[in-house]
matplotlib code that plots the C-alpha trace (Angstrom):
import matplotlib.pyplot as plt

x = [35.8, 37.6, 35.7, 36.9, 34.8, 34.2, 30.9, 27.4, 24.7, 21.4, 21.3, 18.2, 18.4, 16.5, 13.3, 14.5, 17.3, 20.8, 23.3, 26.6, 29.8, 32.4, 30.4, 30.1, 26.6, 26.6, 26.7, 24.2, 26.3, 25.1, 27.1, 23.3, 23.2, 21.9, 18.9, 15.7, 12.6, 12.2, 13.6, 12.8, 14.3, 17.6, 18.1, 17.9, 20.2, 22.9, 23.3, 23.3, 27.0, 26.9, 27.4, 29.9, 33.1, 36.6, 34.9, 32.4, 29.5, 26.8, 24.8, 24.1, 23.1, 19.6, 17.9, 20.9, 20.0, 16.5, 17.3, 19.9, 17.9, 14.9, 17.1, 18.8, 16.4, 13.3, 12.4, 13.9, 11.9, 8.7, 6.1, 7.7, 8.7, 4.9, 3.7, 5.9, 4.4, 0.8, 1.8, 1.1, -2.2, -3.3, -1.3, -1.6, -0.9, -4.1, -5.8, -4.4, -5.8, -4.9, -7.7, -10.8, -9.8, -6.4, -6.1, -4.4, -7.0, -8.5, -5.4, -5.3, -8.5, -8.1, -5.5, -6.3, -9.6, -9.8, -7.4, -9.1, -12.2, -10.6, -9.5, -12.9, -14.6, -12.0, -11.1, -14.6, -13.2, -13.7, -11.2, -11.5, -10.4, -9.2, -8.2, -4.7, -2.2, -3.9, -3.9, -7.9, -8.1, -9.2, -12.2, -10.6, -12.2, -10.1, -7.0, -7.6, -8.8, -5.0, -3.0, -4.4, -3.3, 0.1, -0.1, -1.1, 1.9, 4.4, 7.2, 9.8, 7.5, 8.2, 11.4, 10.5, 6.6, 8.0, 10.2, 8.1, 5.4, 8.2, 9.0, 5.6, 3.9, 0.9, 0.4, -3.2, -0.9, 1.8, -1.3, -2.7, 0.4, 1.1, -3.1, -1.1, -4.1, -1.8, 2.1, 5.0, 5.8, 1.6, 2.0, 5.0, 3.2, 0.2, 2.1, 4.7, 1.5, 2.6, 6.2, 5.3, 2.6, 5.1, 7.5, 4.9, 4.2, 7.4, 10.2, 12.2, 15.1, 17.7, 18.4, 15.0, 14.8, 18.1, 16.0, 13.2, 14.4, 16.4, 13.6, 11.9, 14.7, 14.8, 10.8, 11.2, 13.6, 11.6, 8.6, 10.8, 12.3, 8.6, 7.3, 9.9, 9.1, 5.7, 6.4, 7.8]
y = [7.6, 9.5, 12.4, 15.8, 18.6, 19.5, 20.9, 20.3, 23.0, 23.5, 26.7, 28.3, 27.9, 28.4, 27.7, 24.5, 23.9, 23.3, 20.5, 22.1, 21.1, 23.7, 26.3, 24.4, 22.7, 19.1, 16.9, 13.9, 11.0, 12.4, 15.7, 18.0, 20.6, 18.6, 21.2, 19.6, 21.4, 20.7, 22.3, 19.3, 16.8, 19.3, 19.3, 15.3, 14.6, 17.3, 15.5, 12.3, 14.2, 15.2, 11.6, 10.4, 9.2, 9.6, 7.7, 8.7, 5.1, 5.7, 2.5, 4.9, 7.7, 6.5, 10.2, 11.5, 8.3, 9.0, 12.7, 11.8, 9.1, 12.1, 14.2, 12.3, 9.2, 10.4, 13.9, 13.1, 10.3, 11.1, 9.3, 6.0, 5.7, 6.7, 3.7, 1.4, 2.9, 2.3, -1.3, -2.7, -1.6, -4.2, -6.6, -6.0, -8.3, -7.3, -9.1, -12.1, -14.4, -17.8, -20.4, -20.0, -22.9, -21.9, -20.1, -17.4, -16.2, -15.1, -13.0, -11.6, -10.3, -8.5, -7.0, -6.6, -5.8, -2.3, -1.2, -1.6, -0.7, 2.5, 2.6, 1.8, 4.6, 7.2, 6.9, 5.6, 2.4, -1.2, -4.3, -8.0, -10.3, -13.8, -17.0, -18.7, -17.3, -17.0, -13.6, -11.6, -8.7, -5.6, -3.3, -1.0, 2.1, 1.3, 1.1, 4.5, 6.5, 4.7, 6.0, 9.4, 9.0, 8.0, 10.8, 13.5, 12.2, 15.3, 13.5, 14.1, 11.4, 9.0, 7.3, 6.6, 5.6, 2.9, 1.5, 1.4, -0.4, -2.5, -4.1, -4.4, -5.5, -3.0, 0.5, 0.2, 0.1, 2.8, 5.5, 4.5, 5.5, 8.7, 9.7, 8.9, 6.0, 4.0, 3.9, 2.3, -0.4, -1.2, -1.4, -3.3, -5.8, -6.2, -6.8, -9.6, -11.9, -14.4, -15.2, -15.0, -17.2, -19.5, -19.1, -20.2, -23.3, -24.2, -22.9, -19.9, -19.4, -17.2, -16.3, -15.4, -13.6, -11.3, -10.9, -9.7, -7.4, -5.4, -5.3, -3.7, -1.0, -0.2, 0.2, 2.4, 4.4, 4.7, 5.9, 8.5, 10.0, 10.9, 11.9, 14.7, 15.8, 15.8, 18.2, 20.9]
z = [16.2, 18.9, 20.6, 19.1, 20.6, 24.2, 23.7, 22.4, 22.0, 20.3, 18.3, 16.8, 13.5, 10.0, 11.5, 13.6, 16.0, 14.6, 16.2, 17.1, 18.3, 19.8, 17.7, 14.2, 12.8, 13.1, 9.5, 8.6, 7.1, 3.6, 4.8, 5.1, 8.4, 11.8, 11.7, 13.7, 14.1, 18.5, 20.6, 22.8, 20.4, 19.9, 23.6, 24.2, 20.7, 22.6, 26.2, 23.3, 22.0, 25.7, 27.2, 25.0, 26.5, 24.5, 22.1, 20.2, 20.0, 17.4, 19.5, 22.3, 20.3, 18.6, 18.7, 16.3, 14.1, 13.7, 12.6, 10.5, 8.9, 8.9, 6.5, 4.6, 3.6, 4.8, 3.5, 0.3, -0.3, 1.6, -0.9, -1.1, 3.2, 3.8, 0.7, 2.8, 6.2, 4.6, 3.4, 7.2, 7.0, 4.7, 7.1, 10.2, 13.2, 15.1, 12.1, 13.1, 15.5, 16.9, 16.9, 19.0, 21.3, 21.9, 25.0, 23.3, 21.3, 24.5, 25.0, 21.5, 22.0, 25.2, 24.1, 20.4, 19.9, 22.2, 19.7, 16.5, 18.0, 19.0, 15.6, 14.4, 15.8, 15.4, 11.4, 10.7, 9.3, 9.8, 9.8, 8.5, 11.4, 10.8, 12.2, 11.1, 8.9, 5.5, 4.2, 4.6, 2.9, 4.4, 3.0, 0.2, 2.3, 5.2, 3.3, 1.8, 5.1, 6.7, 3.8, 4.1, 8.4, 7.5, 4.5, 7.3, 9.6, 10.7, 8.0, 11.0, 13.2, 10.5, 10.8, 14.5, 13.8, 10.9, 13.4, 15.8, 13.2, 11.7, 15.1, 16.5, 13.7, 13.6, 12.4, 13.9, 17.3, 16.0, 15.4, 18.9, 20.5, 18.5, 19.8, 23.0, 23.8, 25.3, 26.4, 24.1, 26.8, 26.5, 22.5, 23.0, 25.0, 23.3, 20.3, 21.6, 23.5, 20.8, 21.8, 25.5, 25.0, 23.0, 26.4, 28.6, 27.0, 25.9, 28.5, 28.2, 25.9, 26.2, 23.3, 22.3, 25.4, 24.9, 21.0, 22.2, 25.2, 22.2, 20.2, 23.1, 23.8, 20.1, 19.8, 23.0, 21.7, 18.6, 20.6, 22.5, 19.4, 18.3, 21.7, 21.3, 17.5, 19.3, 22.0, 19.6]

ax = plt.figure().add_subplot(projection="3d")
ax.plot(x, y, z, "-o")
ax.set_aspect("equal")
plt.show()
C-alpha cells in the first residue's frame, strides 16, 4: 500500500489513546477504532506509521499487529485465547529434560530449574520433571493456580505473552518475564539451549541459524509490545 497521510499522532481517547492519521482514527483490519489504553504503547505504534517510507510494510510494524490482533481477535474472544494460553502449562518445555548423562541436562538445569523454583515459591505450586519426551502430567493444583495467572493477565498483555509462550515453549518463562525476573533475550536463551546444544555437536546450519535469529526478533518484539501495555 502506498503511504497516504503525512502525519501520525496519539490522541487521548475514550479512556485509551486513539491511532490517528492527518487527524482521522486509525482502523483494525476488522474496521474497529485503533484505541490502546498506553500512552507508552500509542507513542511507539505512531513513530511505527512514523517510519514508513512511500510504502506503507506491515513486516516493520509489529506493535500495530499486536493491537490490532488485541481488538479484533483477542478481546472478543478472551476465554478461549487465555484456554489456549493455559494449555502450555500442562506442557511446558522446562518439564523436559535430556538424559542425566547427556551433557545437556546439566545445561537444562542451570537454566531451567531457577525458573520453576521461582515459580514454585511465588504461586505456591509444584511441577513434575521428567526425562525424554513422554508426556508427565503435572499436579491438578498447579494447573488450576496457572489458569487463574493467565485468567488475571491485563487481556491487552496477551497477544504478545502467547507469542512469546508459543515460540519459547514455556509459559512458566513468559510469567517470569512479565514479574520482570529476567530479560526477554535471557528467556530466549534459556529456552533455545536445545538447538544450540544440537549446533555444537553437530556444526552449524544456516538455515537453522537464519530460523532461529527470526524467532528471536519476533519473541523480542513480543516482549516489547507488553513492556509497553506494562508501562501504562
Amino acid at each position: 500500500m502506498k503511504r497516504f497521510y503525512k502525519s501520525a499522532e496519539a490522541v487521548p481517547d475514550e479512556g485509551g489513546w486513539s491511532i490517528q492519521l492527518d487527524g482521522r482514527t486509525v482502523r483494525t483490519p476488522s474496521r474497529a477504532p485503533l484505541i490502546v489504553p498506553s500512552g507508552a504503547l500509542a507513542q511507539a505504534i505512531v513513530q511505527e506509521w512514523a517510519d514508513q517510507g512511500e510504502e506503507i510494510d506491515p513486516r516493520s510494524m509489529p506493535l500495530t499487529g499486536f493491537a490490532n490482533a488485541t481488538i479484533d481477535h483477542v478481546l472478543p474472544g478472551l476465554a478461549d485465547f487465555r484456554a489456549q494460553m493455559t494449555a502450555y502449562g500442562a506442557s511446558d518445555l522446562l518439564y523436559y529434560r535430556a538424559d542425566e548423562t547427556e551433557g545437556l541436562f546439566a545445561r537444562q538445569a542451570v537454566a531451567w530449574d531457577p525458573l520453576l523454583d521461582w515459580a514454585s515459591a511465588h504461586y505456591g505450586i509444584v511441577f513434575a520433571v521428567t526425562s525424554g519426551i513422554m508426556p508427565v502430567d503435572q499436579p491438578e493444583l498447579s494447573l488450576v493456580r496457572l489458569a487463574a495467572v493467565v485468567d488475571a493477565l491485563d487481556p491487552w498483555l496477551l497477544a504478545g505473552a502467547a507469542t512469546m509462550t508459543q515460540l519459547a515453549g514455556t509459559l512458566i518463562g513468559t510469567l517470569a518475564h512479565l514479574e520482570d525476573r529476567l530479560d526477554a533475550d535471557a528467556l530466549f536463551d534459556a529456552a533455545t539451549i536445545d538447538e544450540r546444544w544440537q549446533a555444537e555437536q553437530w556444526g552449524e546450519d544456516e538455515e537453522a541459524s537464519a530460523l532461529l535469529a527470526a524467532r528471536r526478533a519476533e519473541h523480542l518484539g513480543a516482549a516489547r509490545y507488553c513492556g509497553l501495555v506494562i508501562a501504562r
